[in-house]
Steps between C-alpha positions, in 0.01 A plus 500: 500500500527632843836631455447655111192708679720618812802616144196723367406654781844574589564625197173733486631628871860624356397623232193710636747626802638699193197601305226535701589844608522586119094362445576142346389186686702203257295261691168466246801526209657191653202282572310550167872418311593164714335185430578320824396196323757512209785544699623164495441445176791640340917433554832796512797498300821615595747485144852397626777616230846548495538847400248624826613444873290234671246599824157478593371470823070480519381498849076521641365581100314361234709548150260304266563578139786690570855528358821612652849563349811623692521554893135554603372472866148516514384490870113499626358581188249402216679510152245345240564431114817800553858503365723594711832569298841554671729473144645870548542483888829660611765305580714588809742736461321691223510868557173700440452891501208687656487862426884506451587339803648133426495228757581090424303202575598294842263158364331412214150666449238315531108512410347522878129478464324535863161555620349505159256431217576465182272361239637453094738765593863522345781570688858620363810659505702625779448763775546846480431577900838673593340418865650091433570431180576155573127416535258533265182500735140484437321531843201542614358508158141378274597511156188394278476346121751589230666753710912572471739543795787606302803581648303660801500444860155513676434548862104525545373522174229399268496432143184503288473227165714633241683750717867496453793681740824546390818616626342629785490451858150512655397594899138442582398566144170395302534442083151464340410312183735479234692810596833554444769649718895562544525824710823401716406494896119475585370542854131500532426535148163394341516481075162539377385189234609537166802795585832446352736727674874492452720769725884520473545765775666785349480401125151394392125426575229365295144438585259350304143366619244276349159645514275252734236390290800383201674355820203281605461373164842292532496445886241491773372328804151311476240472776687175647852630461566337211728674215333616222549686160683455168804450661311215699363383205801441285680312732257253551426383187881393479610391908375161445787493268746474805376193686641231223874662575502436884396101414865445417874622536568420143556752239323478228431759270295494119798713379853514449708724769855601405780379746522861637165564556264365814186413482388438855297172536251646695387741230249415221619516139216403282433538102740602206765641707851616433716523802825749363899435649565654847113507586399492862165317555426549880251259685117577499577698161257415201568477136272423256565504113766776489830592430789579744774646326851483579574631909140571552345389833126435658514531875283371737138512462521622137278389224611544170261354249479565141830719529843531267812674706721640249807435773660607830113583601439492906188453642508577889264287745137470386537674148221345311543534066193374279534549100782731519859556271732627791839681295847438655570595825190597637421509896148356602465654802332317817155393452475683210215316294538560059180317407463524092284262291574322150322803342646822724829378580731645808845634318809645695740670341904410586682646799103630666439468868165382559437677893444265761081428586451623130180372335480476116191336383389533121196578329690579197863460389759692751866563377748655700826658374823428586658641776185593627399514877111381585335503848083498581245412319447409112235353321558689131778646341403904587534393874848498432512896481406542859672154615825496331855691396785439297791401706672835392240738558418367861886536588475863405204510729526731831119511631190395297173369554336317201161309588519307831871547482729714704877499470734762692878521496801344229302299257886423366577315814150356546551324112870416619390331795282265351718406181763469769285271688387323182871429410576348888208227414617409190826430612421369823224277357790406210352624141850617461659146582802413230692200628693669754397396872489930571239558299263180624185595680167339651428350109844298550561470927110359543565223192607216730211592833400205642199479822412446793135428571316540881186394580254668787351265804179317347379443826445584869557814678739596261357449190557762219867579708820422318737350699824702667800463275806648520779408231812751483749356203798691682 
């Protein structure tokens, strides 16, 4: 594995060149996360559909695990157990505005991954880098367990487990453990653990921060690198559930899906389950004796297990539901973890936004209002003075601190942004789908995705490599 060894340390090299100066070393991050051994042991899949423009091209990297949709190019790099998703690239001649100023797409985008690490991460949507817009580029990057690269272009960054950027464009930047951030342009930025920050310059802040000591409860390192905590410990009583859907390419689910719903094969569906019509099931998602109502969706790396969705529900990457009654149109934000039990059961009331990295784990019966925004930390139903607002009294909101909280600027635009934003999934994943081909989205376009499977070196100097390949549709 001569040449996998010479990848690490190359990758180590780049990435260091950009964070060294800023006190983090990636290299004991790297070599504690890769088993050099299990490299080969595991095969990519590109998805080839009509509705998405055809392109990949893989050169000098290892991709085991991984899964790619839509014009990726993933060059020197190390992209284990990932998705990479291209199905809301721009198409050429799209314009785009930044800051008022509109300019057009000369190509197609595509996902340019470069230089980088990226371990269980999901990556998604399209660029907002007014710099080229045409490429959505992750270089020189380590992005570790569970993390989200959402609609964010990375040059010299690290991601902690759990952490999540979005709509952001990050310069030499560190993101600890499971924090949250979409702040706009980033340069030399580090985001302590557990901080969910969201900036909108001119309208908005807030800033929340998990105390440490709740923090390490849910995620921390052990003595040999290892990941550890409740977070940890949840997903592995239910990953072995994966392995029996990469054995074969035929679907087969225990329960009925509707015509305009998708169920990707590469998910687990598992128990008394009820998959509703215009459903999105994305792959690595889990569902395990609950309810989907009609236009709801579980993206990837969501668990929902013991769950009813009264309808049009959306769960963003990594949202994890146990025992809980989730009203209509509710937003799960990312990595947001609703554990309940049989006895103290998880409820959401209709139209709430649940903040992204949001942890709501029972010890007795929690019940949320509608139209009701919650961020932080709740484990009883009083947390939800400090940790909560109705929709209407946060967009009245100016400047308030409540707990660990911190909000300054139009809490009006703040709730209007994200119902906006809630609206553009729904749509774009196609809850709203009625028969007419304008309203179809990912539920409907992904239906007919078929695969193509690669397989690293098993031997020799390159074992652990995948080979070159370069396939452009056009």
């Amino acid at each position: 594995m001569k040449r996998v060894k010479k990848l690490i340390n190359h990758i180590i090299s780049r990435v260091n060149v950009n964070l060294r100066p800023m006190g983090l070393d990636v290299e004991q991050a790297l070599t504690s996360t890769i088993d050099i051994g299990k490299l080969t042991e595991a095969y990519a899949y590109y998805a080839l559909s009509i509705d998405h423009p055809i392109y990949f091209r893989f050169r000098e990297s290892n991709l085991g695990g991984s899964y790619f949709l839509g014009k990726c190019d993933v060059d020197r790099s190390i992209v284990l157990r990932s998705d990479i998703r291209g199905d809301e690239l721009k198409a050429a001649g799209t314009e785009v505005d930044f800051g008022g100023v509109t300019t057009e797409l000369y190509r197609d985008e595509i996902i340019l991954v470069v230089n980088s690490f990226l371990f269980k991460t999901l990556v998604h949507n399209h660029s907002r880098n007014p710099e080229i817009p045409e490429l959505f580029r992750i270089q020189n990057t380590v992005s570790m367990h569970y993390a989200n690269i959402h609609g964010t272009t990375t040059e010299g960054a690290y991601l902690g487990a759990f952490a999540t950027a979005d709509l952001s464009v990050l310069h030499n930047c560190i993101l600890g453990n499971y924090c949250y951030v979409q702040a706009g342009d980033l340069s030399k930025a580090c985001i302590d653990p557990g901080r969910i920050w969201i900036k909108a310059e001119g309208k908005y802040e807030f800033d929340y921060r998990y105390p440490q000591a709740t923090l390490e409860r849910y995620i921390s390192w052990d003595q040999d690198g290892e990941l550890v905590g409740l977070f940890a410990d949840f997903l592995k009583g239910r990953r072995s559930d994966f392995l029996p859907v990469y054995d074969s390419l035929a679907d087969k689910f225990p329960v009925w899906v509707p015509e305009n719903a998708f169920v990707s094969r590469y998910s687990v569906v598992k128990g008394d389950c009820v998959i509703g019509e215009n459903c999105l099931v994305a792959q690595r998602a889990y569902i395990e004796n609950s309810v989907l109502g009609t236009g709801s969706n579980a993206q990837e790396n969501s668990f929902i297990v013991d769950t009813r969705f009264a309808g049009l529900v959306v769960v963003a990457h990594g949202g994890k539901l146990v025992h809980s009654n989730i009203g209509e149109k509710v937003f799960i934000g990312f990595n947001s973890f609703l554990h309940g039990t049989e006895e103290s059961q998880v409820s959401v009331g209709a139209g709430s936004i649940v903040m992204p990295h949001t942890i709501i784990h029972a010890s007795e019966p929690i019940e949320i209002p509608d139209e009701t925004i919650i961020w932080g930390y709740v484990t009883k139903q009083s947390d939800l003075e400090t940790q909560s607002m109705s929709l209407a009294a946060f967009s009245k909101g100016k400047a308030f601190n409540i707990g660990d909280m911190s909000f300054y600027g139009d809490g009006a635009a703040f709730i209007r942004d994200f119902q906006n934003r809630i609206e553009h999934i729904l749509v774009e994943n196609g809850a709203r789908y009625d028969g007419n081909a304008e309203s179809r989205g990912h539920a409907q376009r992904t239906q007919y995705v078929s695969y193509n499977l690669f397989q690293p070196y098993l031997g020799g100097e390159k074992q652990g490599m995948f080979p070159t390949i370069t396939v452009d549709d056009d």
